[in-house]
GUTORTI-193756 format. One record per residue: residue in three letters; x, y negated, z of N, C-alpha, C in turn. Coordinates in steps of 0.2 Angstrom, whole numbers, plus 5000, padded with zeros to 4 digits. Last residue first. Layout:
BEGIN
ALAXYZXYZXYZ;...
! end
This chain:
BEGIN
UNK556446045454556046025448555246035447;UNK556846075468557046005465556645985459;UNK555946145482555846135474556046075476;UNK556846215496556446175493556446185484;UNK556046385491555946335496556746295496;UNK554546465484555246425483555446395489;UNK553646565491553546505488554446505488;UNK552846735486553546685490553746635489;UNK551146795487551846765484552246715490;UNK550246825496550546875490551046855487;UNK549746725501550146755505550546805502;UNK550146565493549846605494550046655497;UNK550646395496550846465497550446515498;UNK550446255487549946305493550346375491;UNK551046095490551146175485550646205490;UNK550345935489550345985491550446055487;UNK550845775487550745835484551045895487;UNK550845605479550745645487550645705484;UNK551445435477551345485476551545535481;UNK551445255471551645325478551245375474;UNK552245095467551845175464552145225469;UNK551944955461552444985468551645035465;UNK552944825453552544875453552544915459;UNK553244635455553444685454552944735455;UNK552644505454552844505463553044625462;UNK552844415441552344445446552944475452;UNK553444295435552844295434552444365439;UNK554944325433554744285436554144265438;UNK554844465424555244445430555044375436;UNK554444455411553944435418554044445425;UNK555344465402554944405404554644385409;UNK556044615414555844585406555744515407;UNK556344655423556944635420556644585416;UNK555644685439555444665433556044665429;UNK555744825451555844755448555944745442;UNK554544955459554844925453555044845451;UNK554845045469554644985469555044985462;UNK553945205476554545155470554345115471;UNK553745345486553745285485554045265480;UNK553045525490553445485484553245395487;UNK552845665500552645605500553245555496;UNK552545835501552945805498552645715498;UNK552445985506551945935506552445885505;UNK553246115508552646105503552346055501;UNK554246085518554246115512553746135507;UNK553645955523553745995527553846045515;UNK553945805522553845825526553845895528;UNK555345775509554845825511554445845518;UNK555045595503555045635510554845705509;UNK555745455494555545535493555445585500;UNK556045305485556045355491555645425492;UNK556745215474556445275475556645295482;UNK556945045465557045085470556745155472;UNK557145025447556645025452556945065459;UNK556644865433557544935439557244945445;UNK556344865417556444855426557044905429;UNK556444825403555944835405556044815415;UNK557544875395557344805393556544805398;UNK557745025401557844975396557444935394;UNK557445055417557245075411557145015408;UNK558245155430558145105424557845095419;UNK558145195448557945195441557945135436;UNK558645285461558745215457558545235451;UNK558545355478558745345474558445265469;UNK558345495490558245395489558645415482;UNK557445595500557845575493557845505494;UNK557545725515557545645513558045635504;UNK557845835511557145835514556845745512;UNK558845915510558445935509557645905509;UNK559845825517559745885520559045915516;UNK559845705504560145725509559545775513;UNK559945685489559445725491559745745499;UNK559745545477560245565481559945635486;UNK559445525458559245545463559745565472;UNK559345405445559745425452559645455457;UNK558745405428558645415437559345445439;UNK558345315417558745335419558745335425;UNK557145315402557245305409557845335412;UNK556845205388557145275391557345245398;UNK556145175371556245205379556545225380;UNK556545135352556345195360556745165365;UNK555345025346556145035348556045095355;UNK553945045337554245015343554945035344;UNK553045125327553245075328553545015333;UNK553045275335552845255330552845165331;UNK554145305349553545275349553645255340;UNK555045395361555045375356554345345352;UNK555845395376555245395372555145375368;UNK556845505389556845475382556045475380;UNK557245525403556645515401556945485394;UNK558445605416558345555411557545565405;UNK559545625429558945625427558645575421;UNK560245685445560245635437559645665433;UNK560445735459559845755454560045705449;UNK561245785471561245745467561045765460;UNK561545835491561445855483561145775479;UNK562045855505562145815499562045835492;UNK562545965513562245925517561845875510;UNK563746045510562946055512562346015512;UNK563945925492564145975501563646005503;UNK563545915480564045905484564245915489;UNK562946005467562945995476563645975477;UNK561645965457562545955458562645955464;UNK560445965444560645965449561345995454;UNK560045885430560445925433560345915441;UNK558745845415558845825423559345885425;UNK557645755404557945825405558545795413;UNK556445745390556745735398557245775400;UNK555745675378556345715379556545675386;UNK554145635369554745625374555145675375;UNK553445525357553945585356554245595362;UNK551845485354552245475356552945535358;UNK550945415338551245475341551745445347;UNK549445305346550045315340550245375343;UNK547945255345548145315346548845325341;UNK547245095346547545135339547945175344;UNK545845035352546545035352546645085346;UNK544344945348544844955353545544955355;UNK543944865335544544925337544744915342;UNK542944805326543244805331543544855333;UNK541544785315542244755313542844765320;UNK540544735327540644755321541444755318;UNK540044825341540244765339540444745332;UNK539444955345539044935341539244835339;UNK541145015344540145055346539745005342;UNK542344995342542044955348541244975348;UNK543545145344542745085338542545075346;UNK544845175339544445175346544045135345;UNK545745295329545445205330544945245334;UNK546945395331546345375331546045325331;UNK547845535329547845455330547245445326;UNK548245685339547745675336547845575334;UNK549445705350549445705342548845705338;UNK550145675363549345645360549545655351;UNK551245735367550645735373550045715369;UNK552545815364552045765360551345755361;UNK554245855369553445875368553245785366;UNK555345925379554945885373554445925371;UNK556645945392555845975390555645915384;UNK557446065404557646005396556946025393;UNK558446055419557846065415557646045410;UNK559246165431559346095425558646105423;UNK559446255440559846195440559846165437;UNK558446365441558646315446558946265448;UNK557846305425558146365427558046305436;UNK557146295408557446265415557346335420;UNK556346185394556846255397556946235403;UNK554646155385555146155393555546235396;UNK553646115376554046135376554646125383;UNK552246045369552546035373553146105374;UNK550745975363551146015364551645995367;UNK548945885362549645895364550045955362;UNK547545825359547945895357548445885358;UNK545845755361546545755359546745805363;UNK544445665356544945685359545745705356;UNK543545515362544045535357544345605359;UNK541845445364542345495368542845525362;UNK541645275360541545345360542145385363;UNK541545155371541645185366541845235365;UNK540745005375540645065377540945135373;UNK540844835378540844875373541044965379;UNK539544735385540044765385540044815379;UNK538744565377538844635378539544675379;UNK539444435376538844465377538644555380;UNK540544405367540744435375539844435377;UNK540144375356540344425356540644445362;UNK539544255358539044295358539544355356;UNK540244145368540444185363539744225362;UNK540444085381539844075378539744085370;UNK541644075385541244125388540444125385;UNK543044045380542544025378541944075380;UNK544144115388544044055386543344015383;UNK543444235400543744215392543644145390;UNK543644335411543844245411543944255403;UNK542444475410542844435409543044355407;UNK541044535412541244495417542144465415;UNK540544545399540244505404540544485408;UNK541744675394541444595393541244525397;UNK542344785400541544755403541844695401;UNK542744925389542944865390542244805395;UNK543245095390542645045389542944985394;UNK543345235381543745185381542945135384;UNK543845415387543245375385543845295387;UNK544645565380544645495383544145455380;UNK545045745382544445675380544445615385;UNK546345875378545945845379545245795378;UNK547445985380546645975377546445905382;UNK549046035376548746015381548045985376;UNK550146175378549546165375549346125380;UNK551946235379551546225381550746185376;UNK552946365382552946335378552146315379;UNK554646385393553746375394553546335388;UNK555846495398555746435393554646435391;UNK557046535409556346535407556246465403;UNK558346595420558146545413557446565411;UNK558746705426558646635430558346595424;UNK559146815418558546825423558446755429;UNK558346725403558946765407558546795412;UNK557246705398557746725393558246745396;UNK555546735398555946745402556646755397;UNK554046625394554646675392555246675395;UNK552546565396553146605399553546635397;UNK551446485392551546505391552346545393;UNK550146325395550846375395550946445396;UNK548946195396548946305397549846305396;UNK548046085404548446095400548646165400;UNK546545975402546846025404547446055398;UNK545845815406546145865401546545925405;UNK545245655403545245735405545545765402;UNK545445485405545545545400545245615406;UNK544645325406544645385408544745445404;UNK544945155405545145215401545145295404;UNK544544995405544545045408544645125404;UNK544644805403544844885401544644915404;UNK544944685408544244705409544244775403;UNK546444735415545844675412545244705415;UNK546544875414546844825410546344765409;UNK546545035419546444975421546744935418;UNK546345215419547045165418546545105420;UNK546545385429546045315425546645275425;UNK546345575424546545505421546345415422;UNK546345725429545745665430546345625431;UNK546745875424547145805426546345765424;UNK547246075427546746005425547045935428;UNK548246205419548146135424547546125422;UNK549146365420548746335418548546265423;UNK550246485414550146415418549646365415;UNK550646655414550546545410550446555417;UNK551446795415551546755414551246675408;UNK550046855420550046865412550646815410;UNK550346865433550246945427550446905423;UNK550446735437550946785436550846815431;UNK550046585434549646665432550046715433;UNK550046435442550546505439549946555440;UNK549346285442549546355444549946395441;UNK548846105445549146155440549346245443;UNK547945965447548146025449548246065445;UNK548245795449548245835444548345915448;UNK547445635447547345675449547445725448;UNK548145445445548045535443547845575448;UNK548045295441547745335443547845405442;UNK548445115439548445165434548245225441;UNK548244955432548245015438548245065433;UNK548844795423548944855424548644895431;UNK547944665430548844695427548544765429;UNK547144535432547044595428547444655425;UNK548244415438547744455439547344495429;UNK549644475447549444445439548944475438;UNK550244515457550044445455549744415451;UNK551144655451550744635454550744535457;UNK551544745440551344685439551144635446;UNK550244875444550744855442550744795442;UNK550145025452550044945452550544925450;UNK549745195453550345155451549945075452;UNK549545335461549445305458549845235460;UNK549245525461549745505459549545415460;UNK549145695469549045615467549645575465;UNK549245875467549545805464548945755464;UNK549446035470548945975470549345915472;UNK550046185462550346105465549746075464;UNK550446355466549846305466549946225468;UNK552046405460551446405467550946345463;UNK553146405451552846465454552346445462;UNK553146295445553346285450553346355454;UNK552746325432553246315432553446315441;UNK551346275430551546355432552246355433;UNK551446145416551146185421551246255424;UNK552546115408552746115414552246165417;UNK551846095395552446155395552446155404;UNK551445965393550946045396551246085398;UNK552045835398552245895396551845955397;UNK551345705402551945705396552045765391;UNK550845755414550745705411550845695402;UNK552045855420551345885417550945825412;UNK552545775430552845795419552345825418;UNK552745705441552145725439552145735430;UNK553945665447553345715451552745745447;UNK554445625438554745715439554245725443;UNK554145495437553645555430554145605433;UNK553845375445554045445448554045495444;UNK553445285438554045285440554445345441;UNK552545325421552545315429553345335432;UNK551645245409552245275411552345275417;UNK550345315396550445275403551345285404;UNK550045275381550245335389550745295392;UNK549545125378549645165374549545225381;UNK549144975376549245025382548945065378;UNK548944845368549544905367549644945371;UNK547344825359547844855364548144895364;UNK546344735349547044785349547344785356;UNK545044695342545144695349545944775346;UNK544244575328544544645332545044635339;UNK543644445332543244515329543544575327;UNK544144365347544244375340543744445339;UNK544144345360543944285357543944315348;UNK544944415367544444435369543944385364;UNK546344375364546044435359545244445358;UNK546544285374546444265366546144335363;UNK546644365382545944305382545944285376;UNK547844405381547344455382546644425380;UNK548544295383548544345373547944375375;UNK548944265394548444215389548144275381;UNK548744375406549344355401548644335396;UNK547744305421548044355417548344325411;UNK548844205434548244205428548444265425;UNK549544225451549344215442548744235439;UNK548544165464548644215460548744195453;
! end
């Protein structure tokens, strides 16, 4: 097994602690924009129960996991939508659990167009287990105790137009920025809460009966960082089987596979290869995803959903 990235152990050695795991990124983010986007919730016209989770880096010990559990709804009457999401990340000897719930609101512009403006709430607890971290000098009295630290919260919005055929959504998932206090270490900062600004947006384009073709793209822009952005390829044969290709700048190029088992229950694959420096140092990211619509009898579910 590689060794975790040396920085990480050198930081564990000093009287402040900075980390740059910020929101998460997930390969598959059109199975799961609620993450990114509150606007999304309800949007599907049926009740979606979402898993979600990610390995990253793999070989490299203490690399990134990441985790979601997300269920969302439609309120008809009162056209919203409302969600809940259980969050874990992993980093080391990191660990990140957020909660949150998202709300939307519905406005019909055409009779195929509707623009959902959206609220997300939430709290993230930040806690690092010390003791059991490889730190080079273990006999630190600042690796003695684990740090525990306070629950933070946070406020999102969010914004999404879309129709059967396309869909264009921004929003700003964590607007509250906050120092993550190490509790009772002195002088120490977990992490810093920056803004992050996304912009998604996606067509859908029939080539035959048989053949459609979903493009797709994620812009993110980051308080001191050069913006992201993901580039998808979706290919969507008889409805059922997807494959496609993702990139994202200066970072990986990812394969995707997508099954609708049955028109509500959906099973996701990616493989992600490295591009960056760590091309050579792990064995690549690999992230599934699993998600049930539940057709109520009173309503007529879609059949299939591309968005």
């Amino acid at each position: 097994m590689k060794k975790l990235l040396p920085l990480l152990l050198i930081l564990f050695g000093s009287t402040t602690f900075v980390f740059g795991q910020q929101d998460k990124m997930f390969t598959q983010y059109l199975n799961y924009p609620s993450a990114i986007n509150p606007a999304y919730v309800g949007s599907r016209g049926a009740t979606q129960i979402l898993g979600i989770a990610r390995r990253q880096w793999v070989g490299i010990d203490g690399a990134p996991r990441s985790s979601a559990v997300s269920v969302n709804t439609p309120i008809s009457f009162y056209n919203m939508g409302v969600g809940l999401t259980v969050e874990t990340d992993k980093l080391g000897p990191e660990k990140n659990t957020n909660f949150g719930a998202d709300f939307s609101y519905r406005l019909r512009l055409t009779h195929s167009t509707f623009l959902n403006l959206g609220l997300k709430a939430g709290l993230a607890h930040y806690k690092v287990d010390l003791r059991n971290a490889h730190a080079i000098n273990p006999g630190d009295p600042l690796l003695q105790d684990n740090i525990d630290g306070d629950w933070i919260p946070n406020f999102g919005v969010g914004a999404y137009l879309y129709s059967d055929r396309y869909f264009v959504g921004l929003s700003i998932p964590r607007l509250i920025q906050t120092d993550v206090e190490g509790g009772d270490l002195a002088n120490s900062t977990l992490d810093r809460n920056k803004l992050h600004y996304f912009l998604m947006a996606g067509y859908l384009m029939d080539v035959n009966p048989f053949l459609k073709l979903k493009p797709s793209m994620l812009l993110k822009a980051t308080q001191g960082s050069r913006l992201s952005y993901d580039a998808t390829l979706m290919a969507i044969f008889i409805d059922r089987l997807w494959l496609g290709a993702s990139y994202r700048n200066e970072d990986s190029v990812a394969a995707i596979v997508q099954f609708n088992v049955t028109n509500q229950l959906k099973l996701g694959y990616s493989y992600d290869f490295a591009t960056s420096k760590l091309s050579g140092r792990s064995d690549g990211s690999h992230e599934i995803s699993l998600s049930y619509d539940i057709a109520f009898k009173s309503k007529k579910l879609k059949s299939p959903r591309y968005f």
